[in-house]
N, C-alpha and C positions, 0 to 999 in steps of 0.2 A: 412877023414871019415865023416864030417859031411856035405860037400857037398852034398852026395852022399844021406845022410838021408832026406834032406833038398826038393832035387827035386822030390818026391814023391810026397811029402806033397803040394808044388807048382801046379803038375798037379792036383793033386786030390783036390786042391782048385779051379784052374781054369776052371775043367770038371763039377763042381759042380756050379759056378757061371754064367758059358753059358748055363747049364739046368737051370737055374732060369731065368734067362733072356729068352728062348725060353717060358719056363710055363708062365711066364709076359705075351709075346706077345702074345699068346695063348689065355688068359684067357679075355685079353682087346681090342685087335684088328683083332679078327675074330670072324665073325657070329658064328661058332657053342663054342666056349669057353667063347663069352658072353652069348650063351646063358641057358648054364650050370649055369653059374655064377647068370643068373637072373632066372630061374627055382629055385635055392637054395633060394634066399633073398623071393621069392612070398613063398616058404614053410615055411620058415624060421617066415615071417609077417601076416600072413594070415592063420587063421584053416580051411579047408578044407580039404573035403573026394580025390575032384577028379579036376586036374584041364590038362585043355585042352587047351593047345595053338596052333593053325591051320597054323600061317606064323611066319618067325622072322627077321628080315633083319636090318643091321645095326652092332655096337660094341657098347661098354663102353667106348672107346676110346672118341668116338664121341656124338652120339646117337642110341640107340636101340632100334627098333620101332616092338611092338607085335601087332599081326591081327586077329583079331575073338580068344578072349579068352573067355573062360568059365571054371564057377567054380560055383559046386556045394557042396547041405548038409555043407554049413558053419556054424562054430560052435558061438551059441550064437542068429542063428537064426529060423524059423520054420524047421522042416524036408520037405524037398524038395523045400524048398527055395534055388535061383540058381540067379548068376550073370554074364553079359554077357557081352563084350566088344568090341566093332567095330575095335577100334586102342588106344593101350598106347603107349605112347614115355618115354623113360626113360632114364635121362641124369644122371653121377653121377660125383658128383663136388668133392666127397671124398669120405673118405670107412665108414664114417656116416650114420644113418637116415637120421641126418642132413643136409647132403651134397648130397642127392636123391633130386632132378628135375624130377616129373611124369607129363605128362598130358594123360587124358582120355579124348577122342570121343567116344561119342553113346554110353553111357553104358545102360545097362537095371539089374534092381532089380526084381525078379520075388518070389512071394510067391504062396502058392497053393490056388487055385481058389479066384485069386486077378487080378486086372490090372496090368502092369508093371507101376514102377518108372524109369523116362527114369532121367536118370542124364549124364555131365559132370563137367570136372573142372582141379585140378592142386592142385600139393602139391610140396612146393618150401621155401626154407629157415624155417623146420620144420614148415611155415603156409599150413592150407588146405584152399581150395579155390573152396567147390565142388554149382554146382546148381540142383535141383535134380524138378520133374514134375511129375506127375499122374492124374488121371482123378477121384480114388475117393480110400479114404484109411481110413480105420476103424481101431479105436487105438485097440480093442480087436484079429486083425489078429496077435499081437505082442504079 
């Protein structure tokens, strides 16, 4: 009798462990399950109204590279202040802050009737490492 109880239990382990392992490979080695995954972390790190990512190509596995991102009305800065991104690459070394590898090309900071802040840079082993340029910025736009 307890055989019989026993093999249930086995499938019903086993059925449950090759759907985790599919959700795994899901989530970290294909384009659209990493990119659920990094949609969640930018909402998750980042106050914003509205954010727009145009390409996504790549995994977590590896690296996953976002193209023409935009993110507007963030919070903490003017209303219709908007940030704009050529290409982020996002490597993740663990399921840490800590362990996030980003690098930014061609970002642009844009406030209302302001020039943009054109910045790049990287954030790697919890240091940031950004360079940021503009052509003229008034401490009272903040």
């Amino acid at each position: 009798m307890h055989k019989k109880g026993i093999r249930p239990i086995l499938i019903t382990v086993a059925i449950f462990l090759i759907l985790m392992g599919v959700l795994i490979y899901y989530f970290l080695f294909t384009t659209e399950g990493s990119s659920f995954i990094a949609n969640q972390a930018v909402c998750k790190y980042v106050a914003c109204k509205d954010i727009d990512i145009a390409k996504i190509s790549g995994n977590l596995s590896s690296s996953l590279i976002m193209h023409d991102i935009e993110l507007t009305d963030l919070a903490g800065l003017p209303q219709g202040a908007s940030v704009k991104i050529q290409q982020l690459e996002m490597r993740a070394l663990s399921f840490s802050l800590g362990g996030l590898n980003v690098k930014i090309d061609n970002g642009r900071l844009r406030f209302p009737g302001s020039s943009p802040i054109l910045f790049y840079g990287s954030y790697s082993n919890s240091s940031l490492d950004v360079n940021a340029y503009c052509q003229q910025l008034y401490v009272r736009e903040f």
